[in-house]
FITOR-292643 format. One record per atom (N, C-alpha, C): atom name; x, y, z. Coordinates in Angstrom, 3 decimals. Example, Ala and Ser with C-alpha at 12.3 -4.5 7.8 and 13.67 -1.06 7.14 Angstrom:
2
<atom:N | x:13.190 | y:-5.690 | z:7.800>;
<atom:CA | x:12.300 | y:-4.500 | z:7.800>;
<atom:C | x:13.200 | y:-3.300 | z:7.800>;
<atom:N | x:12.850 | y:-2.250 | z:7.080>;
<atom:CA | x:13.670 | y:-1.060 | z:7.140>;
<atom:C | x:12.900 | y:0.030 | z:7.870>;
END
This chain:
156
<atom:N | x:32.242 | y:-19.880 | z:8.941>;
<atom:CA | x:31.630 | y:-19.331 | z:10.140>;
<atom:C | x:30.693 | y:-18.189 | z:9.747>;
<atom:N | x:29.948 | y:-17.922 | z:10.271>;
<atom:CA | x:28.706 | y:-16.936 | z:9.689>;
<atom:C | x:28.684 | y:-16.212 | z:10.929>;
<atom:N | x:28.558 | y:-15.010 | z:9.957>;
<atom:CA | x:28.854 | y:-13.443 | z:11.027>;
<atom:C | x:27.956 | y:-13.023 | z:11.957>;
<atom:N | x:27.611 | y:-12.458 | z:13.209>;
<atom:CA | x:26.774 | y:-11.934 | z:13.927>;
<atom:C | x:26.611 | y:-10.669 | z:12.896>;
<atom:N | x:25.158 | y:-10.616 | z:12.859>;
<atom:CA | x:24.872 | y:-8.927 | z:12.751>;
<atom:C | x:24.744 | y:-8.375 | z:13.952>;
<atom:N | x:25.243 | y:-7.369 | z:13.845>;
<atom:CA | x:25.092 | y:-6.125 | z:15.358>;
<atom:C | x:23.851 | y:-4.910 | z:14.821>;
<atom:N | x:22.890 | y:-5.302 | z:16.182>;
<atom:CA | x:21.962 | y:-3.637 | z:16.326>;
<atom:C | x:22.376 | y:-2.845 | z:15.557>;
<atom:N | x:21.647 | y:-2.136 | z:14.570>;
<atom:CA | x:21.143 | y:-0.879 | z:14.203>;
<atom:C | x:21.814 | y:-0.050 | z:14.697>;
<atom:N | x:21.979 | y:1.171 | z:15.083>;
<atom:CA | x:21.934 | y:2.851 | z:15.999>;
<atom:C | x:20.435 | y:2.813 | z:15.831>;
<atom:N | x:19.680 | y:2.598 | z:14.810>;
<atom:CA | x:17.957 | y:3.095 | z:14.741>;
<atom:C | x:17.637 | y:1.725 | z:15.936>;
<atom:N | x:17.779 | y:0.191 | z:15.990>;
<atom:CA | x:17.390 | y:-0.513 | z:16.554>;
<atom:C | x:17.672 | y:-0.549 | z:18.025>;
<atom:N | x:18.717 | y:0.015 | z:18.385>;
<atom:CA | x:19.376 | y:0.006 | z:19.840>;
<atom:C | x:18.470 | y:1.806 | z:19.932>;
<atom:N | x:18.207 | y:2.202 | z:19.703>;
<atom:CA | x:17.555 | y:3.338 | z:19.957>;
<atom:C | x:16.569 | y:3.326 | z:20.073>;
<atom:N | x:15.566 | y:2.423 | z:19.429>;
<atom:CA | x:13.290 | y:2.019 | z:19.699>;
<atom:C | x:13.976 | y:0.962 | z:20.857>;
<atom:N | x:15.016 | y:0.024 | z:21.269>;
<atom:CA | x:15.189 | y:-0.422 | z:22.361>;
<atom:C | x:15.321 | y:0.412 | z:23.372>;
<atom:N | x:15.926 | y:1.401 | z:23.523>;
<atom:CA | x:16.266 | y:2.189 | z:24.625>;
<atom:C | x:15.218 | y:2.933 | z:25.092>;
<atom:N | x:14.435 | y:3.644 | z:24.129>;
<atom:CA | x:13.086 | y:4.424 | z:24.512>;
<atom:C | x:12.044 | y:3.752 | z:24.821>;
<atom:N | x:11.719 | y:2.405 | z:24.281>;
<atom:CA | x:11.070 | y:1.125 | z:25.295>;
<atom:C | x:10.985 | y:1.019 | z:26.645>;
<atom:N | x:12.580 | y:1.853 | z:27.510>;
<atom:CA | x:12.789 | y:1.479 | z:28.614>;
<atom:C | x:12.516 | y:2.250 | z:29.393>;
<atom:N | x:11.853 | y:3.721 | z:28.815>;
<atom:CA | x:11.319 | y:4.569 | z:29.157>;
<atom:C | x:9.994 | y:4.841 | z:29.399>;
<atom:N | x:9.301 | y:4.804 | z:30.389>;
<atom:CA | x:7.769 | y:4.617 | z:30.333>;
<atom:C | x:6.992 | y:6.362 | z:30.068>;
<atom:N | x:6.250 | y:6.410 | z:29.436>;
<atom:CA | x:5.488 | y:7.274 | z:29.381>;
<atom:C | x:3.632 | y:7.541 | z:29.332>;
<atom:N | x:3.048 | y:8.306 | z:29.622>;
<atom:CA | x:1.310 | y:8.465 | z:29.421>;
<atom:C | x:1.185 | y:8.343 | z:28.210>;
<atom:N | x:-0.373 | y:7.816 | z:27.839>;
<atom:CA | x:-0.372 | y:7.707 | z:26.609>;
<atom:C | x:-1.648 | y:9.049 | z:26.547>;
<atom:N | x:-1.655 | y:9.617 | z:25.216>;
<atom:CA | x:-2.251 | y:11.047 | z:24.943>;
<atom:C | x:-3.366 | y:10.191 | z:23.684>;
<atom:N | x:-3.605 | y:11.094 | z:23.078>;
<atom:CA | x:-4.517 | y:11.399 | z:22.192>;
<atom:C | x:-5.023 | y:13.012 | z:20.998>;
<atom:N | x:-4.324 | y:12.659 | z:20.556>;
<atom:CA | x:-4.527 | y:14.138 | z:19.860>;
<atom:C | x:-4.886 | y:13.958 | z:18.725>;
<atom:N | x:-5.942 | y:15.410 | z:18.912>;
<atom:CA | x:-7.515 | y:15.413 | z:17.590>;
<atom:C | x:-7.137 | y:16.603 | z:17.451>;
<atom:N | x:-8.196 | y:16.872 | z:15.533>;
<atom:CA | x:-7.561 | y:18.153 | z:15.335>;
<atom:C | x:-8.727 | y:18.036 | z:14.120>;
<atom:N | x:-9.493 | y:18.934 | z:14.110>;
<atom:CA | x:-10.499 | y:19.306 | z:12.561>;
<atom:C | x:-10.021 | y:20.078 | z:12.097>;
<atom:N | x:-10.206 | y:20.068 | z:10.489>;
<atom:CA | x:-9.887 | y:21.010 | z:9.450>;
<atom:C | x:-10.849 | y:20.986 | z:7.982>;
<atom:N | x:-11.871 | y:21.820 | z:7.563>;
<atom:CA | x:-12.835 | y:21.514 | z:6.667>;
<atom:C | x:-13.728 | y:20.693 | z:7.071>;
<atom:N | x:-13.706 | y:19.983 | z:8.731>;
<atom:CA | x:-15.171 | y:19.027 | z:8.602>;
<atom:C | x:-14.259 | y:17.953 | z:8.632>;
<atom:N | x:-13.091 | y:17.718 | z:8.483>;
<atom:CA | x:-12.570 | y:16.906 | z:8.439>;
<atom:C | x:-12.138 | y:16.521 | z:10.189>;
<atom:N | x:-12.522 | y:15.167 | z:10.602>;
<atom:CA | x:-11.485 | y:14.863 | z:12.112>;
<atom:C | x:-10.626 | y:14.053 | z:12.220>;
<atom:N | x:-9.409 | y:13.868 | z:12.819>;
<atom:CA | x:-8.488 | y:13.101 | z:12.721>;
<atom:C | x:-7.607 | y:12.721 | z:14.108>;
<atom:N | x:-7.332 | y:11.759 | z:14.575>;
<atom:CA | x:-6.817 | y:12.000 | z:15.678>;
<atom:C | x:-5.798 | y:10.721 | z:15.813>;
<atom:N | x:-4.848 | y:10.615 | z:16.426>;
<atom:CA | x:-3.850 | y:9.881 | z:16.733>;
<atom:C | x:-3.116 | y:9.672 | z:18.272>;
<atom:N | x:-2.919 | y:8.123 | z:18.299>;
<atom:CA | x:-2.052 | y:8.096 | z:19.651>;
<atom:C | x:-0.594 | y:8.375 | z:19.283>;
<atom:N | x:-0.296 | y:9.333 | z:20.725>;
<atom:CA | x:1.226 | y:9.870 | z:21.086>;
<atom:C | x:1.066 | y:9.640 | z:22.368>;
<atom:N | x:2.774 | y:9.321 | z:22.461>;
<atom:CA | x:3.189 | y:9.093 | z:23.679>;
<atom:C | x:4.465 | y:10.279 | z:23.497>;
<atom:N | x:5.022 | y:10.753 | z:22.702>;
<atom:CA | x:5.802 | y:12.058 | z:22.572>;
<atom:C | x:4.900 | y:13.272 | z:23.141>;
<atom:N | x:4.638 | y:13.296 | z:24.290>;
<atom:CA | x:3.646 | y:14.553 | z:24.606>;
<atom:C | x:4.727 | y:15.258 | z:25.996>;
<atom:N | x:4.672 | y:16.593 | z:25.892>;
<atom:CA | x:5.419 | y:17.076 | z:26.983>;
<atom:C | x:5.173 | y:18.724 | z:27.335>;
<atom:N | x:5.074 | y:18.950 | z:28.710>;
<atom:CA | x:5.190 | y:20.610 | z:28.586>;
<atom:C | x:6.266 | y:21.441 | z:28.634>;
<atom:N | x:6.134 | y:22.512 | z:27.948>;
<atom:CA | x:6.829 | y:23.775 | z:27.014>;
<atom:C | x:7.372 | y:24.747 | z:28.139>;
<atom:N | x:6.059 | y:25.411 | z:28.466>;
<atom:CA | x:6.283 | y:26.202 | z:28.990>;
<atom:C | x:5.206 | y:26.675 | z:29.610>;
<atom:N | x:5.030 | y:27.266 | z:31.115>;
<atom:CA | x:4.059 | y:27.483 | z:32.012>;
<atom:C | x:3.162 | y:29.114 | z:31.401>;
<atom:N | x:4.344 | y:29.903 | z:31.214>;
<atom:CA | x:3.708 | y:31.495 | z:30.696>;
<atom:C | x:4.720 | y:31.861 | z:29.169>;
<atom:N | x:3.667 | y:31.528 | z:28.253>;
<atom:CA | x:2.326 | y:31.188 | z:28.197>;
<atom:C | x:2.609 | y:29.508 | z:28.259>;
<atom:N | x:1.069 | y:28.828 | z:28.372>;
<atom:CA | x:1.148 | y:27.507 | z:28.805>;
<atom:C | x:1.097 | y:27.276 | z:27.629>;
<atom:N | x:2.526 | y:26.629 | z:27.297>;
<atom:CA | x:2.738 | y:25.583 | z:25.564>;
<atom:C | x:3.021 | y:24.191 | z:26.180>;
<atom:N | x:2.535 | y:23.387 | z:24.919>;
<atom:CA | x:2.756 | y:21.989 | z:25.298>;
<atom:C | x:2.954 | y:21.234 | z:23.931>;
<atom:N | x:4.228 | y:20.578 | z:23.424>;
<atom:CA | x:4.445 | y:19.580 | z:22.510>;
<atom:C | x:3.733 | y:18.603 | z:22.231>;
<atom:N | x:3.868 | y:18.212 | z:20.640>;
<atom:CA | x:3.525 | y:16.493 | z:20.752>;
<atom:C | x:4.455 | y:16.879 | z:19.338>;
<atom:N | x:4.812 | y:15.313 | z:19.151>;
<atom:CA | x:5.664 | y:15.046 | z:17.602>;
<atom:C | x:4.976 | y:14.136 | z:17.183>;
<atom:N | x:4.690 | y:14.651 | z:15.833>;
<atom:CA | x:3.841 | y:13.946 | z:14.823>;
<atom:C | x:4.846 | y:13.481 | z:14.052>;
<atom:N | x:4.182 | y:12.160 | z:13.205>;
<atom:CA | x:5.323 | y:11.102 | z:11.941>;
<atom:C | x:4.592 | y:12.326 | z:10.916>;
<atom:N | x:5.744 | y:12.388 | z:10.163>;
<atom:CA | x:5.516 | y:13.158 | z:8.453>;
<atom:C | x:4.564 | y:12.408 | z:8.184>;
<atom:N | x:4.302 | y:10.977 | z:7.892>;
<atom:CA | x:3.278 | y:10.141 | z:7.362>;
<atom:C | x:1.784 | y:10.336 | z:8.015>;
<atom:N | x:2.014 | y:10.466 | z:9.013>;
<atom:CA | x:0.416 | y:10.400 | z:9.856>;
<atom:C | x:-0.481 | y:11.576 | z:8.813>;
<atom:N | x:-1.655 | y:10.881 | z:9.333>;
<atom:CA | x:-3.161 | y:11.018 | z:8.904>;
<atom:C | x:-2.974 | y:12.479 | z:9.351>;
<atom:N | x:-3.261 | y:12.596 | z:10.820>;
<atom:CA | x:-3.530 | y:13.807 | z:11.293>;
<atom:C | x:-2.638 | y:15.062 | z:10.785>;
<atom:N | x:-1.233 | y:14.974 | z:10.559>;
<atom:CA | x:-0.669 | y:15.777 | z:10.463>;
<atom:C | x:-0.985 | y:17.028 | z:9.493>;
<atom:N | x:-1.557 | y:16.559 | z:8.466>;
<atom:CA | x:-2.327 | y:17.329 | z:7.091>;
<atom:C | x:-3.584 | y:18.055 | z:7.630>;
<atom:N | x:-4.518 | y:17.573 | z:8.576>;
<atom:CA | x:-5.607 | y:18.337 | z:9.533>;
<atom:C | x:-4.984 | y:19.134 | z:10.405>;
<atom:N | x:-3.892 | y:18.434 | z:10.964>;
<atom:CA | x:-3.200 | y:19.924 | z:12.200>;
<atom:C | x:-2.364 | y:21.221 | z:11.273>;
<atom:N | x:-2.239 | y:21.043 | z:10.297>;
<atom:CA | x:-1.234 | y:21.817 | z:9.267>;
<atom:C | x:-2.327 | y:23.037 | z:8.806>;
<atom:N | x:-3.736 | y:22.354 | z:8.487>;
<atom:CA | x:-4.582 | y:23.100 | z:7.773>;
<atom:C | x:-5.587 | y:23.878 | z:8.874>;
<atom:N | x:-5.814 | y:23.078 | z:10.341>;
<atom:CA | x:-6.662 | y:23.895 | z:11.240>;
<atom:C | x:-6.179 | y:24.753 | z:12.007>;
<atom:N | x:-6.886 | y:25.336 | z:12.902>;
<atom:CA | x:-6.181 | y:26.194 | z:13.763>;
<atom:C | x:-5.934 | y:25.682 | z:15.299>;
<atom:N | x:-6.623 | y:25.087 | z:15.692>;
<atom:CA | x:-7.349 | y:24.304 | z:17.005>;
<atom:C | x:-6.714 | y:22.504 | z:17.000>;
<atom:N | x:-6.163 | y:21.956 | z:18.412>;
<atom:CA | x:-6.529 | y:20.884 | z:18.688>;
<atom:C | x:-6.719 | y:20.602 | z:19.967>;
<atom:N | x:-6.971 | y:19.398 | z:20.676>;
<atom:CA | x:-6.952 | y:18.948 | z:21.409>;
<atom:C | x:-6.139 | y:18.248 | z:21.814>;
<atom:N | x:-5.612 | y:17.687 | z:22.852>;
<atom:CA | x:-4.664 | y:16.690 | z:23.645>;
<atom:C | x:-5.451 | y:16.017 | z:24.725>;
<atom:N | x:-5.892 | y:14.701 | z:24.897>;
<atom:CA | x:-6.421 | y:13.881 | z:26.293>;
<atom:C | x:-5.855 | y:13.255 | z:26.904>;
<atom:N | x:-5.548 | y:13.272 | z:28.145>;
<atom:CA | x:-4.253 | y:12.619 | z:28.672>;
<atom:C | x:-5.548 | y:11.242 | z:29.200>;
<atom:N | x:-5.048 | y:9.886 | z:28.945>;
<atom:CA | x:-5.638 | y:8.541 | z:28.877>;
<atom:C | x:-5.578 | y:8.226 | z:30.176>;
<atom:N | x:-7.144 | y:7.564 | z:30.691>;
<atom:CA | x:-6.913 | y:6.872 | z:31.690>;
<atom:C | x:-6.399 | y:5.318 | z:31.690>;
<atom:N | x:-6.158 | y:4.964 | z:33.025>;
<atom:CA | x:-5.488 | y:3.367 | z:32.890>;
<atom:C | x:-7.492 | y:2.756 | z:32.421>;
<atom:N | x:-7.277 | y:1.530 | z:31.644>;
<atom:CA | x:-8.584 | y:1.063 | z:31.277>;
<atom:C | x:-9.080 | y:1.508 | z:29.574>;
<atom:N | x:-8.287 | y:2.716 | z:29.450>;
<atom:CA | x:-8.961 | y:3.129 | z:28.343>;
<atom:C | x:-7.570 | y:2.877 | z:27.061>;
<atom:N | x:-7.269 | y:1.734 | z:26.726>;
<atom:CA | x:-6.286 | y:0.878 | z:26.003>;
<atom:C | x:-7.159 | y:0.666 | z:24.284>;
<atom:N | x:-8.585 | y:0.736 | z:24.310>;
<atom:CA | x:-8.768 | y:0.384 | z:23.595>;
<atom:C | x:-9.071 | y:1.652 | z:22.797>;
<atom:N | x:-9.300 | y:2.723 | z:23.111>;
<atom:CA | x:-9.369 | y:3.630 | z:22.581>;
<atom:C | x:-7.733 | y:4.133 | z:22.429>;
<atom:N | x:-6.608 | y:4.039 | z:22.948>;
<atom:CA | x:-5.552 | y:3.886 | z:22.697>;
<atom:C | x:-5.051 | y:3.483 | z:21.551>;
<atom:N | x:-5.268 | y:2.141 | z:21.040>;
<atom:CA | x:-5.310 | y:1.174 | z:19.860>;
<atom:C | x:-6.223 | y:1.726 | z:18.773>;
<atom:N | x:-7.463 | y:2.064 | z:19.290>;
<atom:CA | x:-8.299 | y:2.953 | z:17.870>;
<atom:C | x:-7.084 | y:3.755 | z:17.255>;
<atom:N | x:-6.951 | y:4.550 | z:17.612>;
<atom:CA | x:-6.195 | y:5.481 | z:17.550>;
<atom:C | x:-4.480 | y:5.630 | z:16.677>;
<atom:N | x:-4.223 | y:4.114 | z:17.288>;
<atom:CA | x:-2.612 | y:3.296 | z:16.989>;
<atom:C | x:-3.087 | y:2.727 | z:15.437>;
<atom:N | x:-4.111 | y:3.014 | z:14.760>;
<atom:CA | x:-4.421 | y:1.566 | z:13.799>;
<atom:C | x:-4.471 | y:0.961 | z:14.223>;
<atom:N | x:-5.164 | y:0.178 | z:14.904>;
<atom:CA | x:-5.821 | y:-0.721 | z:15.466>;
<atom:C | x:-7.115 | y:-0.548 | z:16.133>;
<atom:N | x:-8.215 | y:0.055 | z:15.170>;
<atom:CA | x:-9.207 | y:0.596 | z:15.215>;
<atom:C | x:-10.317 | y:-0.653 | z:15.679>;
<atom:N | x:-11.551 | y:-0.292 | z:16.513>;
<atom:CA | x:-12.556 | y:-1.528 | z:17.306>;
<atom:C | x:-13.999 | y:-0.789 | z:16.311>;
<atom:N | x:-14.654 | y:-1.889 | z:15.825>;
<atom:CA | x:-15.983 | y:-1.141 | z:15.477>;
<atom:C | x:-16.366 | y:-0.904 | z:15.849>;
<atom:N | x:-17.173 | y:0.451 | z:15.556>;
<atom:CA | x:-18.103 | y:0.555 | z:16.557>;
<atom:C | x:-18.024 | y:1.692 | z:17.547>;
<atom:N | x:-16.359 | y:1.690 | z:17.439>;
<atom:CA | x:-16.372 | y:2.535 | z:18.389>;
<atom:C | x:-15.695 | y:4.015 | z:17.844>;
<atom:N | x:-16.195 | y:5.202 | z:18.557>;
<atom:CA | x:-16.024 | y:6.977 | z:18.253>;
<atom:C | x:-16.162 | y:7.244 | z:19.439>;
<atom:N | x:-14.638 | y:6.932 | z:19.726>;
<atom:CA | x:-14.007 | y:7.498 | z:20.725>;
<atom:C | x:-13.927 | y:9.430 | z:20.676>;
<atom:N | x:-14.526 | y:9.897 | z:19.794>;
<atom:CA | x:-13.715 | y:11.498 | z:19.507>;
<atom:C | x:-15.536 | y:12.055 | z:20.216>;
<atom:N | x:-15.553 | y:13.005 | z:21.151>;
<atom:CA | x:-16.803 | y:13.872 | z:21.366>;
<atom:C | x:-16.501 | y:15.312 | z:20.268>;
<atom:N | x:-17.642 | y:15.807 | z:20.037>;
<atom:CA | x:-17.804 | y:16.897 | z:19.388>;
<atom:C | x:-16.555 | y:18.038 | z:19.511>;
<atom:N | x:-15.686 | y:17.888 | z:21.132>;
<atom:CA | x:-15.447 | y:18.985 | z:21.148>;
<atom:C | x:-13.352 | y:18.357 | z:21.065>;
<atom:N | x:-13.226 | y:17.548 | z:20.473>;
<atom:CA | x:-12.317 | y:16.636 | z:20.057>;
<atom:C | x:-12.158 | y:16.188 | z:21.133>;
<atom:N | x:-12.444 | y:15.637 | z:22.492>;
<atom:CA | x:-11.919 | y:15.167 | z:23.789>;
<atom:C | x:-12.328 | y:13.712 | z:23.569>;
<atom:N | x:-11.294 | y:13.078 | z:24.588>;
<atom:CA | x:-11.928 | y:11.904 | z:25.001>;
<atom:C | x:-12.921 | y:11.539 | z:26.453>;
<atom:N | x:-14.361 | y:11.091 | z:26.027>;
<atom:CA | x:-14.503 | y:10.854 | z:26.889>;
<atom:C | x:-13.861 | y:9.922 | z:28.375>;
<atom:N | x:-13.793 | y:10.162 | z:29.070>;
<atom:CA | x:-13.340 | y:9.567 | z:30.112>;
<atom:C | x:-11.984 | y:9.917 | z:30.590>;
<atom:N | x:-10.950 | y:10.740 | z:30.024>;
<atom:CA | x:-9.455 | y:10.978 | z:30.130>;
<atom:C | x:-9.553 | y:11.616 | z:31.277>;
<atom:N | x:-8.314 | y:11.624 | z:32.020>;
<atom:CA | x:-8.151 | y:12.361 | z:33.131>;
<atom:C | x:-7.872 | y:13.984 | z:33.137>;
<atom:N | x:-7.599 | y:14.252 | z:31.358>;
<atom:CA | x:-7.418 | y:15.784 | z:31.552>;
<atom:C | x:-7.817 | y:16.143 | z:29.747>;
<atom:N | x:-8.311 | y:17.210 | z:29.384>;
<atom:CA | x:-8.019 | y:17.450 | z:27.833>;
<atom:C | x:-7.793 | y:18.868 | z:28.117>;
<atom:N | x:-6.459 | y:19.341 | z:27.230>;
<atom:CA | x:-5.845 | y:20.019 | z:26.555>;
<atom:C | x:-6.418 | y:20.969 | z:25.655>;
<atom:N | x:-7.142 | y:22.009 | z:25.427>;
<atom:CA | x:-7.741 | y:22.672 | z:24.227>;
<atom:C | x:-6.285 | y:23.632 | z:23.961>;
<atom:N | x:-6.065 | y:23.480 | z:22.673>;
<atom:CA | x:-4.685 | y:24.186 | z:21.983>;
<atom:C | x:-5.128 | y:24.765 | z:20.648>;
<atom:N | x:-4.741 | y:26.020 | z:20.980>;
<atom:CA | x:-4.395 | y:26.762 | z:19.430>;
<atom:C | x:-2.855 | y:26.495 | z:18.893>;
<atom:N | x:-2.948 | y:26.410 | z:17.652>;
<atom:CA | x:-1.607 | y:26.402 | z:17.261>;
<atom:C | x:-0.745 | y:27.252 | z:17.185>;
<atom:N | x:0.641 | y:27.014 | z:17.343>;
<atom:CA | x:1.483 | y:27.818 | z:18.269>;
<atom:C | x:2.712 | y:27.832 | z:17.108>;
<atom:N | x:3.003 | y:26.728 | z:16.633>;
<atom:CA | x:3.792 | y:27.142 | z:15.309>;
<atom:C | x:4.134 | y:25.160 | z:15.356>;
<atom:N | x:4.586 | y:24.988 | z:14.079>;
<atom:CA | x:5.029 | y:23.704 | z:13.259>;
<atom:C | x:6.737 | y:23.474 | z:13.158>;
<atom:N | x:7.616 | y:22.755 | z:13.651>;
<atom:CA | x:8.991 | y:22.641 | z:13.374>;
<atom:C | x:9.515 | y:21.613 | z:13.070>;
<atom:N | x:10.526 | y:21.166 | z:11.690>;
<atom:CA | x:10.498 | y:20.218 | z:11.558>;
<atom:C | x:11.418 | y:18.912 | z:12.446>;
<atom:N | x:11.575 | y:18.098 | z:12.649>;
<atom:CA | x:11.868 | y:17.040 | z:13.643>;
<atom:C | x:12.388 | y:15.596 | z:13.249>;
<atom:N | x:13.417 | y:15.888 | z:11.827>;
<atom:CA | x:13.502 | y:14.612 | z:11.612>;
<atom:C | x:12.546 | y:13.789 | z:10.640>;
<atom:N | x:12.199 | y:12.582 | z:10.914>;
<atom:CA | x:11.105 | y:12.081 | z:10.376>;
<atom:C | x:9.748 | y:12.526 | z:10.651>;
<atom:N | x:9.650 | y:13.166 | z:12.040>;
<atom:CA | x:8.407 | y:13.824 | z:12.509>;
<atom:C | x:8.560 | y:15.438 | z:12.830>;
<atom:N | x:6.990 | y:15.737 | z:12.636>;
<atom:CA | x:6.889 | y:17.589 | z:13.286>;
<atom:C | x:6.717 | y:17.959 | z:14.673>;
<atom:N | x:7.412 | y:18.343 | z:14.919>;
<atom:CA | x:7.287 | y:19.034 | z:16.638>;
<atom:C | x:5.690 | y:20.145 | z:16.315>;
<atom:N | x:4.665 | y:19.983 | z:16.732>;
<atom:CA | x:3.993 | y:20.403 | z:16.782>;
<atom:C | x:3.628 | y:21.063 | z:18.342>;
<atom:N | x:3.054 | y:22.626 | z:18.033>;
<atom:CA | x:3.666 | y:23.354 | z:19.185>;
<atom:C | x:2.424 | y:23.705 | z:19.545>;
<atom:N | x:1.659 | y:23.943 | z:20.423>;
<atom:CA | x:-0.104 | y:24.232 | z:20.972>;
<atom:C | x:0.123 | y:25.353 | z:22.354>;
<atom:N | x:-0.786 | y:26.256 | z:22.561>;
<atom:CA | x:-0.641 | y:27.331 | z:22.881>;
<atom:C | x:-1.836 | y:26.735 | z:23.911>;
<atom:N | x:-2.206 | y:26.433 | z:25.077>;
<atom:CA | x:-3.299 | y:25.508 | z:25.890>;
<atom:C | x:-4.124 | y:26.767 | z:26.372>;
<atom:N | x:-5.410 | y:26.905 | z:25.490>;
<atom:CA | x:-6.442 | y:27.729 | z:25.672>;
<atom:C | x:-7.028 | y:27.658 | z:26.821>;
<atom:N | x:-7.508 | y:26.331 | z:27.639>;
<atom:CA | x:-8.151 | y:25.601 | z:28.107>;
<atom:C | x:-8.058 | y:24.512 | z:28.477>;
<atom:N | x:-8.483 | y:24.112 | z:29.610>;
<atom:CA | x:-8.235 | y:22.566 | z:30.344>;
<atom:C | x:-9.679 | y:22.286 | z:30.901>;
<atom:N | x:-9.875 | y:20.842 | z:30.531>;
<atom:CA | x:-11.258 | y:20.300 | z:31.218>;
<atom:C | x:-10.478 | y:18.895 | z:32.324>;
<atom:N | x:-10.422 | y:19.171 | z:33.189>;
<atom:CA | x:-9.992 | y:17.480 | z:34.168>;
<atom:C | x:-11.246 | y:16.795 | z:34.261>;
<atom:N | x:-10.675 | y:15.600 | z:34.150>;
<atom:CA | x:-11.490 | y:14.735 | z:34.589>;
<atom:C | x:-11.184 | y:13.973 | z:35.857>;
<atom:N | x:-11.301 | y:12.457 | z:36.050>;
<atom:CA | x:-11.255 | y:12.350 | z:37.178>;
<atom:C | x:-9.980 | y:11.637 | z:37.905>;
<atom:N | x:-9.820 | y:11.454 | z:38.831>;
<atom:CA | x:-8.298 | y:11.361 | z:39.342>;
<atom:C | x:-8.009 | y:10.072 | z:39.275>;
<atom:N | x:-8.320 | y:8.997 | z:38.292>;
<atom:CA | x:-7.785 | y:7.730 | z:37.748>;
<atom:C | x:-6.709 | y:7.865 | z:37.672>;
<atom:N | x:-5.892 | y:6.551 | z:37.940>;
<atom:CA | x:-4.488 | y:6.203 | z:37.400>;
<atom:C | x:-4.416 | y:6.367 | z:35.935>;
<atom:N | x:-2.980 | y:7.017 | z:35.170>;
<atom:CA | x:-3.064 | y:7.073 | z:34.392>;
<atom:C | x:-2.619 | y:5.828 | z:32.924>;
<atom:N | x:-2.615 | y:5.907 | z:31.786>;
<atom:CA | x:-2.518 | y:4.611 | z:30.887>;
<atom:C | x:-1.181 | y:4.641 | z:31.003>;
<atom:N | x:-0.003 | y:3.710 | z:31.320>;
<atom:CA | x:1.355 | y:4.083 | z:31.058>;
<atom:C | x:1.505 | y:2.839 | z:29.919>;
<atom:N | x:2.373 | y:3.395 | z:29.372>;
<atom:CA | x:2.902 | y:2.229 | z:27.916>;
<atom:C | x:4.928 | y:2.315 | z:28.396>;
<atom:N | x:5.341 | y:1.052 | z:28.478>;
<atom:CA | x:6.516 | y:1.193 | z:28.799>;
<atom:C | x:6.859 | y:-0.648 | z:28.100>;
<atom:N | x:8.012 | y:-0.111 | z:27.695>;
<atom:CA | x:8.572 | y:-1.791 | z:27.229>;
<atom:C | x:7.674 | y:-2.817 | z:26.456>;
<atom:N | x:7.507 | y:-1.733 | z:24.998>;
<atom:CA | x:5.949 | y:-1.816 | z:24.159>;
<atom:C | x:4.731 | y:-3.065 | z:24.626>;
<atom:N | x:4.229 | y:-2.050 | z:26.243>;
<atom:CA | x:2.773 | y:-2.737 | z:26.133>;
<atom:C | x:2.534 | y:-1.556 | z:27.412>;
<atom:N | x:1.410 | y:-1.983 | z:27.153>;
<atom:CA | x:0.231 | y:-0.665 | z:28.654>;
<atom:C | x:0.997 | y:-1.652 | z:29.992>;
<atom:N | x:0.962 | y:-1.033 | z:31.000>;
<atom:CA | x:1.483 | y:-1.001 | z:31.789>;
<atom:C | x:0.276 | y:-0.530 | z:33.126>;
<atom:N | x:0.834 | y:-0.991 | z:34.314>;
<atom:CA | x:-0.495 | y:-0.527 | z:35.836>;
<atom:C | x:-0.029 | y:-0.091 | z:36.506>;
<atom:N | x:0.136 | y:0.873 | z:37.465>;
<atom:CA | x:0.954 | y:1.561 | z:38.321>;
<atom:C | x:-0.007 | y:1.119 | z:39.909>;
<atom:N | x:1.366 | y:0.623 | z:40.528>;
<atom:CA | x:0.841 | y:-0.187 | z:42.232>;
<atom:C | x:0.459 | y:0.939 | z:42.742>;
END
């Protein structure tokens, strides 16, 4: 007779947070000329006074070595529609396309985030990265991108 394997704790756990829907973000960050930016869906607020706001970065990510070395990033909270700049972002990059404006925002998001850095903590496999929100630009009152039960998602 041949044995069932049973779930993970790591596998019953990317199942469970699946079941959790969240916005999808965007966070950019220069350092030397260098730009880098990545999709998170780990994005959350801190605290109102002063206005802090999280994201958790993988040890591995690109960006993390630009947010370590600059002082400044950005956060864009995604509109529904804008999936593909989502995916740039995921590795799963579209030619052609530079999604990042000069001032690290995304065009078209419903809100960007301007953050000084606020301090670095470690998190496991990832860094709790901590932003101090200098500044807010809104954009416009679109539904936002939700990712829930790994795929984008539409809100009725």
């Amino acid at each position: 007779m041949e044995a069932v394997s049973q779930p993970t704790l790591s596998e019953l756990f990317k199942r469970a947070l699946a079941r959790w829907p969240s916005g999808v973000t965007i966070v950019a960050a220069e350092a030397d000329g260098e730009r880098r930016g990545m999709t998170a869906s780990s994005f959350t607020s801190v605290s109102l006074e002063p206005p802090l706001v999280l994201v958790c970065v993988d040890e591995n990510a690109n960006l993390l070595e630009v947010l370590e070395r600059g002082e400044r990033f950005a956060i864009s909270l995604l509109a529904e529609g804008q999936q593909a700049v989502s995916d740039h972002f995921a590795g799963r990059s579209s030619s052609g396309l530079e999604p990042l404006s000069p001032d690290l925002s995304v065009e078209g998001a419903l809100a960007t985030l301007y953050c000084a850095k606020w301090q670095l903590y470690p998190g496991g496999d990832h860094r709790i990265v901590v932003g101090r929100v200098e500044a807010v630009r809104l954009g416009g009152a679109e539904r936002p991108l939700v990712y829930w039960n790994r795929g984008y998602r539409t809100l009725r």
